[in-house]
N, C-alpha and C positions, 0 to 999 in steps of 0.2 A: 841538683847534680853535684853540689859542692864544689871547693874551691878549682877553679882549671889548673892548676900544676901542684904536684908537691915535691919534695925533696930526693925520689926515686927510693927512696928507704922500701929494704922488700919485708914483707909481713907476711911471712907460711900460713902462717895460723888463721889469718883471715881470710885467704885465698879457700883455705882447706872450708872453712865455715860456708864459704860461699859458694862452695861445691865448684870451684873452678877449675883445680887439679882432678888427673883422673887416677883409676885403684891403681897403683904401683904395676910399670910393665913398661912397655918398651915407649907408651905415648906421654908416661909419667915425664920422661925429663925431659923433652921438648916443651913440653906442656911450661915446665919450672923457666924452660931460657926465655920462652916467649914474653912472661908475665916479668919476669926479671927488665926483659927487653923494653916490653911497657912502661915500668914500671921507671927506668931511666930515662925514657924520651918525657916522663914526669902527667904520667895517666894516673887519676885518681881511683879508689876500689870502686866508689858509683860508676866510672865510666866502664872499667874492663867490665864490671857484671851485665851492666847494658849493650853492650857491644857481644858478650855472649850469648846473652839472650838472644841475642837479632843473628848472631851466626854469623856475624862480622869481626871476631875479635882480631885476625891481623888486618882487616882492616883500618883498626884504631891507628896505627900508627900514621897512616897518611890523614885523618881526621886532627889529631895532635898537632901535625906541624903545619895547617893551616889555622887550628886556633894560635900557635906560637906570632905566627905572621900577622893576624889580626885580633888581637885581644878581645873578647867582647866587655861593651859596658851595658849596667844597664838602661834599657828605652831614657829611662826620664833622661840621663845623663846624656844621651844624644839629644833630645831636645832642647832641652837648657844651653848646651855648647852650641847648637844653631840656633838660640832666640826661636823658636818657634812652638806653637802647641802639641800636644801627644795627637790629638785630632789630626793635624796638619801633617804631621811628621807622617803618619801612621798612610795618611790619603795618598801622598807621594811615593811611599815605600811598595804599598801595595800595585800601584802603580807598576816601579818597578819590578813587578811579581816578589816581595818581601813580604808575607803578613806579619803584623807586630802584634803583641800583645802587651796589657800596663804592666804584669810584671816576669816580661821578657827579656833580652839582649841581645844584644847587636854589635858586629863589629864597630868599633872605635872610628874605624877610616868611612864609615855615612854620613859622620859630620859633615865632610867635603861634599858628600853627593848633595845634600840638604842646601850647602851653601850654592852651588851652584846650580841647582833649582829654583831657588831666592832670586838670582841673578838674571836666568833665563827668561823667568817670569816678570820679571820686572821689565826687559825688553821686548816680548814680544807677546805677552799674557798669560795667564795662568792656564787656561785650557789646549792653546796651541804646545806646551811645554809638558805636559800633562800627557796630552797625546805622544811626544816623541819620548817622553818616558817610559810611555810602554812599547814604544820600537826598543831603545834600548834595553830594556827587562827582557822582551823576549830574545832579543839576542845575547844576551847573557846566560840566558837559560838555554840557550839552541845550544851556546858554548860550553855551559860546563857538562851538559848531556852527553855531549856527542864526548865530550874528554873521559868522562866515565868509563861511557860505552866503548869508548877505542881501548879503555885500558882493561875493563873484564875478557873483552876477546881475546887481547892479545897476551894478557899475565892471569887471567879469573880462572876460576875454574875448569877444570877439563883444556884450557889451552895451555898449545905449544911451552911457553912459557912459564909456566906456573909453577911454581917454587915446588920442593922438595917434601918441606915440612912447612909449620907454621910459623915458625920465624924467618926463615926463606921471602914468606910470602909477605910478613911485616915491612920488611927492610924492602922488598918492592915496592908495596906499599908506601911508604913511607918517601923512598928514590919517585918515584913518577909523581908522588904530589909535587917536592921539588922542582920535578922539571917542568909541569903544568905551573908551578907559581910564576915561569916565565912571561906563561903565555900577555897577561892584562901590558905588559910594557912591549910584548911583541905586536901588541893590538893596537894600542895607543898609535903605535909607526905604522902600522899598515892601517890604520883610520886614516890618518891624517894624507897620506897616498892618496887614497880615497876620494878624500875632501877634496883634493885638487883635480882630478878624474871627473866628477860630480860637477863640481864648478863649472867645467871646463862643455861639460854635456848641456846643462841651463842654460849658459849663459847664448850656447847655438839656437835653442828651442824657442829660447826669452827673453835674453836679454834685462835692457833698459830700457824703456821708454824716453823718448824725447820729441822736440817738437820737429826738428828737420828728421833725424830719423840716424842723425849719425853717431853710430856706437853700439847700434840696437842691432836687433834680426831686421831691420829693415833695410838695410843694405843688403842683406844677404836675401833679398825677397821675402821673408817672413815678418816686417809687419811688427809694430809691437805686441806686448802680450797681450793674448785676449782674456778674453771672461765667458762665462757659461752664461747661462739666462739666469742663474740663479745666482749673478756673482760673482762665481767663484774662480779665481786666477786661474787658466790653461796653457798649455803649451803647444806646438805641433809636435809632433814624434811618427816614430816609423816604429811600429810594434808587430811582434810574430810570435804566433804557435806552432810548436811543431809537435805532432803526437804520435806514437807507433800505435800503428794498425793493427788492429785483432789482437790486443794484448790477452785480451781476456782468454778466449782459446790459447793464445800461446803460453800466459801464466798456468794453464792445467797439467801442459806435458811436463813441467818442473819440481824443481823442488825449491825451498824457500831460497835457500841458498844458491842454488843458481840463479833462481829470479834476482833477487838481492844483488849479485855481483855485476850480471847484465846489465843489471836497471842504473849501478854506480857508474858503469862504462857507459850508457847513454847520456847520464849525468855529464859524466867530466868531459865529453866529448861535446857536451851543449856550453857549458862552461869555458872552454879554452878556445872555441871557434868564436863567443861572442867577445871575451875579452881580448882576442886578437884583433878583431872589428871594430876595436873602440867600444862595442857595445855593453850590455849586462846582461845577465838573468836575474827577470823578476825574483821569478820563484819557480819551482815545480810544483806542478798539480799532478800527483799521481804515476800514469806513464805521458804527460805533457810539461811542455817547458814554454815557457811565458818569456818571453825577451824581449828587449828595446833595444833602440843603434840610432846615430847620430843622424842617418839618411837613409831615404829607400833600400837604395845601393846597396848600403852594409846591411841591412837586415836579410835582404835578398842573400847576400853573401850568407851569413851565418848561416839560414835556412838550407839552402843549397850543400854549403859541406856539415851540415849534422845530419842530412838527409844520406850522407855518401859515407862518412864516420861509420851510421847506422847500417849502410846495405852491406861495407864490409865484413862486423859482425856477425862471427859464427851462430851466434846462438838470438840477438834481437830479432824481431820481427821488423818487416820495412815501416820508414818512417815517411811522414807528408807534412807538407809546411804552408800559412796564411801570413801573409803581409800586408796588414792596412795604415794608411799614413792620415793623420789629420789631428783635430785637435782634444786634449785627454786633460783632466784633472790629476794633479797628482798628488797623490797622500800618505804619509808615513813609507816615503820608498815604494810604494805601489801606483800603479794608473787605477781611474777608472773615470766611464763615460761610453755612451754608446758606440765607440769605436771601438772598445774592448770586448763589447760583446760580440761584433761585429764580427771582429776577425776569429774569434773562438769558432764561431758558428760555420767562418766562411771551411775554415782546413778540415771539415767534413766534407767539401766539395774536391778536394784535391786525393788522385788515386797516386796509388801506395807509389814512392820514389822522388814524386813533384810537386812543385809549388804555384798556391794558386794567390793572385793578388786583387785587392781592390781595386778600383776605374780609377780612383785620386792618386791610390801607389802608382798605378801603370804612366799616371802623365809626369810624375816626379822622375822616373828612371831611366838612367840616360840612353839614350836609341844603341851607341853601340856598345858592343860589348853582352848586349841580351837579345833575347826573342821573344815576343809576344801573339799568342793566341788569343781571341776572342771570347770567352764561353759563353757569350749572350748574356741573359739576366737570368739571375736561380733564386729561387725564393727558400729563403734556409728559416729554419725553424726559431719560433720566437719572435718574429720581425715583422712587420706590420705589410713590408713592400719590398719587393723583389730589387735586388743590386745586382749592380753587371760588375765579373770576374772578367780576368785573363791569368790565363796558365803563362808560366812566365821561368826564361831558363837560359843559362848560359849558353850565349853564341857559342859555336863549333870551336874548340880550344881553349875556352874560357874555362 
């Protein structure tokens, strides 16, 4: 690729060799301020001809001023600066969705990542650290996707936005990397939020063990932490799905784009009832949302107004909600354990508007303030033996 900066010095003559300028006319001298413009943020002739090739060339400027910000060196030299092998370096990185090659480069600032993977590892093993490496990889990649993505739609091509000419489009370019270089130190703060959010949800579900029981979930009726049969550390939780109905027929009468924007307002409406709940969202699956919450109660809560969120909406189809409570493994930020499938299976039993619970949810939840129906036992798909449901829903004014 050659050296990353040079002195911004313009060279016609090479531009012209490398077919970059076009015949003399009205695209000729935009053409000239563009490459001039490159040419000062300090883009070498290898980089502008690659970036035209690819039919990105104002996008080089925002490519420019994140190499500014993180220099690369190359591989070997990140592994030397961390004491560690090209092997090692290379297993972590990839890890964190990185592939390396031996004669590659990488930003300067993975030293730190490396070091404090050395660290991680050193407390709590090499594989459990390994694993939350690629939690974080993938969330770094959800982030800078989605950052991309927000800026073609709203400055890319054919959008609102979109510059005039092509240095227009540079200097955007260039302006939104800028403001995206915020984001890792606006992360850092709202991680840390987080951490204490998280703590704060654990330490109800799990606790500490001890021998009286004081300081644990055992004061609070939950007992220290359990284990599965297989070991493995659990928690209790109150987990819910809630799915819209008949998507599939309803995604035919649209277009992407109304689907798309629906689907967002289902989203943020699942999002902002669980976070007011104390609770979270897992994840979305598709047209389903996966949540947890600190108590029946709350889950039941969330469930209830994204069911109401969604009947409001013009254009969603009705929505139905499952709440089972009991005990769940958890890993990289997700459940799993046959309670999880449980309840997936059970909100196929609940009709379009209501929510249906498991028989352990219904004795968790407190009498008033709810209503509880019976549904007898349903044998739902997958399940070896039939579980008894109750439809379950806000007393008159609740």
């Amino acid at each position: 690729m050659g050296a990353p900066w040079n002195d911004g010095t313009v060279d016609r003559g090479a531009w012209d060799k490398a077919r970059l300028l076009p015949p003399d006319g009205p695209g000729a001298a935009a053409r000239v301020a563009l490459l001039e413009y490159l040419a000062s943020l300090g883009a070498t002739l290898e980089q502008i001809v690659e970036a035209h090739a690819s039919g990105n060339l104002p996008g080089l400027a925002g490519e420019l001023v994140v190499g500014r910000e993180r220099p690369p060196v190359p591989v070997a030299d990140i592994a030397a600066r961390a004491h560690v092998s090209y092997e090692r370096l290379g297993r972590v990185l990839l890890a964190a969705g990185l592939p390396v090659t031996a004669d590659g480069t990488l930003p300067v600032d993975l030293v730190e990542v490396m070091s404090a993977f050395e660290q991680g590892a050193g407390l709590m093993g090499e594989d459990a650290i390994l694993a939350f490496t690629r939690v974080l990889g993938a969330a770094a990649i959800t982030i800078a996707e989605a950052a991309v993505a927000l800026f073609y739609a709203e400055m890319g091509p054919g959008a609102p936005r979109e510059g005039t000419d092509e240095l227009a489009r540079a200097r955007a370019a260039e302006m939104a990397t800028l403001a995206f270089a915020n984001v890792p130190d606006a992360l850092s703060r709202l991680l840390l939020a987080q951490f204490e959010r998280a703590a704060r949800r654990t330490q109800l579900s799990r606790g500490w063990s001890s021998p009286d029981g004081i300081g644990t979930g055992a004061e609070r009726g939950g007992g220290a932490p359990e284990q599965t049969a297989l070991g493995e550390p659990s928690e209790k939780v109150a987990l819910g799905f809630i799915d819209l109905v008949g998507s599939t027929a309803w995604a035919e009468g649209l277009s992407l784009r109304e689907q798309n924007l629906a689907l967002s307002r289902f989203e943020s409406a699942a999002w902002s009832r669980a976070v007011l709940a104390e609770g979270r969202v897992i994840k979305m699956i598709g047209d389903e949302v996966f949540i947890s919450a600190p108590s029946v109660e709350s889950a039941c809560r969330i469930a209830v107004d994204i069911c109401r969120s969604v009947a409001a909406d013009p254009v969603l189809p009705p929505a139905r909600g499952a709440v089972g409570y009991g005990a769940v493994v958890p890993r990289e930020g997700d459940y799993f354990g046959p309670l999880v499938n449980l309840v997936a299976r059970l909100v196929k039993v609940a009709v379009p508007g209501t929510l249906v619970i498991t028989e352990e949810a219904a004795q968790s939840l407190p009498g008033e303030g709810w209503t509880l129906e019976d549904l007898g036992l349903q044998q739902l798909r997958g399940l070896g033996r039939p579980v008894r449901a109750f439809a379950a829903a806000p007393a008159p004014g609740g």
